[in-house]
N, C-alpha and C positions, 0 to 999 in steps of 0.2 A: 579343874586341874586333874588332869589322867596321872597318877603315879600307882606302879608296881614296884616291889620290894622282893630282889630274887635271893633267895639266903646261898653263903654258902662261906662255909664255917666261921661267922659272925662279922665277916665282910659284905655288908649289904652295898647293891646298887641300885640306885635310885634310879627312874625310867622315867623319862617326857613319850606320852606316845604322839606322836607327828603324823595322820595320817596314814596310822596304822605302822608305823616304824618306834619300832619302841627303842626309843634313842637313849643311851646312857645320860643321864642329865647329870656329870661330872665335869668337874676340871683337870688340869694334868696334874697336879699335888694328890688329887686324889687315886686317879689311873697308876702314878709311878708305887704309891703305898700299897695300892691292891695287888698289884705284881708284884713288889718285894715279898710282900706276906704270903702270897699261892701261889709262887712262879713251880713248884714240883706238883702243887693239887689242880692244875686247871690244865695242863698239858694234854694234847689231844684235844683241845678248841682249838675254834677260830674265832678273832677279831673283824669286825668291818670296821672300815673310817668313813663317814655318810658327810655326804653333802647335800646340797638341795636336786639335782641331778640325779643322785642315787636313790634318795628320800621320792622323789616324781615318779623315777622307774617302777620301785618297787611299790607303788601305792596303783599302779596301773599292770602290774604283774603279780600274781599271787604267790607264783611260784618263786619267784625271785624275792618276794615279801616274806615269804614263811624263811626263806635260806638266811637273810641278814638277821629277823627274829629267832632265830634258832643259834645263833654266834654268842658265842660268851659275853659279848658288848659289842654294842656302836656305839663309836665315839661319835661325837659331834663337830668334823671334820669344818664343814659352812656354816660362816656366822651365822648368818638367819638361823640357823638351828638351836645356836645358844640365846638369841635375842629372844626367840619363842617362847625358847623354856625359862627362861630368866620371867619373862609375863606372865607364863605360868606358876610363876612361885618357887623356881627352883634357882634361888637368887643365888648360889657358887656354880653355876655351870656356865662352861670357860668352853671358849672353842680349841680344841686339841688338832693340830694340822698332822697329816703326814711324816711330812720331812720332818715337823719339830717333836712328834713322838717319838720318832728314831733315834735324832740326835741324842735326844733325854736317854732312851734304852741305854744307847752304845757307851754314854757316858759313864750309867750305872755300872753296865758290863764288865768295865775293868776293873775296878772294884769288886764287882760279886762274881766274877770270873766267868759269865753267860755265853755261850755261843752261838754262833747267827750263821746262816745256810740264805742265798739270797738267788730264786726264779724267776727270771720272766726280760723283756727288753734285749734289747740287741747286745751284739758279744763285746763291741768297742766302747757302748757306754757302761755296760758293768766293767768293763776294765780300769775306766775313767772314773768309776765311782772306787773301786777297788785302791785306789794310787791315793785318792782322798782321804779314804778311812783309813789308813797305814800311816798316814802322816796327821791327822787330826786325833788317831784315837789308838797310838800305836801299841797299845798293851790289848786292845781287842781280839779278841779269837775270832777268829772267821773260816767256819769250817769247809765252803764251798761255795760254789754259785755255778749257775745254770743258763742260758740267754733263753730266751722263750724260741718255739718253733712255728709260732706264729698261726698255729692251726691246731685244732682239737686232739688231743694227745689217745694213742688207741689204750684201749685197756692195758696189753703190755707195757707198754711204754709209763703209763702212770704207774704201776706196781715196779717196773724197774727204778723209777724217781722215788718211790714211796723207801725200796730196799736200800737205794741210796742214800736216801737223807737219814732213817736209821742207823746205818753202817755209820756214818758220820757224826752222828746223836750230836747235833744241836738242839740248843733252848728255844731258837727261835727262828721260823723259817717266814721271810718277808718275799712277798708277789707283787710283781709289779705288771699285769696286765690289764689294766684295766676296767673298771665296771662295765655288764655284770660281770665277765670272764673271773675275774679273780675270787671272786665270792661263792662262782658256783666250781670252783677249781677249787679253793681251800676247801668249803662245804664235802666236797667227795673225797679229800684226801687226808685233812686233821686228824678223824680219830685214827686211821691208821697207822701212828705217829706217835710219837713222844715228843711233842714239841708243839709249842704256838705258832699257829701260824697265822699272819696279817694280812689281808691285804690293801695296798698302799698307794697303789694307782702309779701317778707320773712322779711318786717322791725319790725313784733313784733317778732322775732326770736332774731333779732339782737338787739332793744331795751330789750330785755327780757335780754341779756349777754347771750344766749342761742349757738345764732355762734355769733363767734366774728369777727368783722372788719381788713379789712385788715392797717397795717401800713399806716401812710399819705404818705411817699416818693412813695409808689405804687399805693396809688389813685390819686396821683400827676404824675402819669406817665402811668397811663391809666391802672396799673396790677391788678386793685382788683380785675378781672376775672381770674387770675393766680392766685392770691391769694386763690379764692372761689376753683379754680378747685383742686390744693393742697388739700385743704380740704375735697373733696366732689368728688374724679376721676370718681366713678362710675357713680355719677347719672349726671355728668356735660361734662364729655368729650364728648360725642357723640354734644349735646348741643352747648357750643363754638367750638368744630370743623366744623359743620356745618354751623350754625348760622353766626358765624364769617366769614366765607367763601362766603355763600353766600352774606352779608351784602358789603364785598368790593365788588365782583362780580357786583351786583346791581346797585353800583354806578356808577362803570364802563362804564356797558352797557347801565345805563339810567341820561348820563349827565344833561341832563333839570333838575334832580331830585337830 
């Protein structure tokens, strides 16, 4: 069993490393308590949400390996991530999806009065998620959003997004473009910042009601990628065929990991 113990003012997190991904081996009870208790000391990180995908990438990228072990946490996004670490002895680690970290934040939010600043996706579906969260979470602050430009943003243009999202001091600024794009885009842009920032992949898609989730009895049995691929053959088969192939493979041949 690989575990690391990172302090930080008597908030420890406990690490599965996967392959070189040193993955938070938490549940979400435990991620929502860590953030109540340091949501003013951990600003200026970034979060990754890791799947088996992400977890493949970066065990076959160094740089993109060092970027997510460098993040405040990776959640443990894909089951198989929590099934692992659960073998490994880290018997409360729960898989923390996307959209259901969010929901949980936005919930807290109104309550602890949190603001949220939200990057990346097209301008008609942040609208669509925009009209969602106004009627599910109507006491939420929402200090701005941005649609992605779909191509690597020049230096000025990040430091105008950077003054931006200052000027606007949110708690929490959420990325929706993608792996790697979002990891290595928080990565350069967090500490410049007062604010956490995530990133989250396709979950303003799916908080939007844009794609829809798969049934629980198939996230409960590991199929929401059978679910997604259903949905989405073209742009996904090649994806979880490989993906998924190499990710056992991987483990296979590198037991320490």
């Amino acid at each position: 069993m690989n575990k690391k113990i990172i302090e930080n003012d008597n908030n420890d997190i406990p690490i599965c490393n996967i392959l070189g991904i040193n993955v938070a081996a938490v549940n979400m009870n435990f991620v929502l308590n860590y953030f109540e208790n340091n949501i003013d000391k951990i600003k200026g990180n970034y979060v990754c949400v890791s799947n088996v995908h992400t977890t493949v990438s970066a065990y076959e990228d160094l740089e993109y390996k060092n970027i997510q072990n460098n993040s405040l946490m990776i959640l443990p996004d894909g089951k198989p991530l929590s099934i692992i670490g659960k073998k490994r002895g880290y018997k409360n680690m729960g898989r923390i999806t996307g959209p259901d970290f969010m929901e949980e934040i936005f919930s807290i939010s109104e309550n602890k009065g949190w603001t949220h600043y939200f990057y990346g996706n097209k301008k008609e579906n942040l609208e669509i998620m925009m009209d969602y969260l106004s009627n599910a979470y109507p006491n939420l602050i929402i200090c701005g959003y941005d649609p992605s430009k779909f191509r690597p943003l020049s230096n000025i243009e990040e430091n105008q997004l950077v003054s931006k999202i200052n000027n606007l001091e949110p708690d929490f600024v959420w990325v929706g473009l993608g792996a790697p794009k979002q990891e290595i885009f928080c990565s350069k842009l967090a500490a410049k910042s007062n604010a956490i920032w995530i990133g989250v992949g396709g979950a303003f898609n799916v908080i939007a009601g844009i794609i829809p989730r798969a049934p629980k009895w198939m996230q409960n049995l590991s199929l929401e990628w059978l679910y997604r691929l259903l949905k989405e053959p073209r742009r996904l088969f090649k994806r979880y065929l490989v993906t998924n192939s190499k990710f056992i493979w991987y483990l296979i041949t590198n037991r320490n990991n």
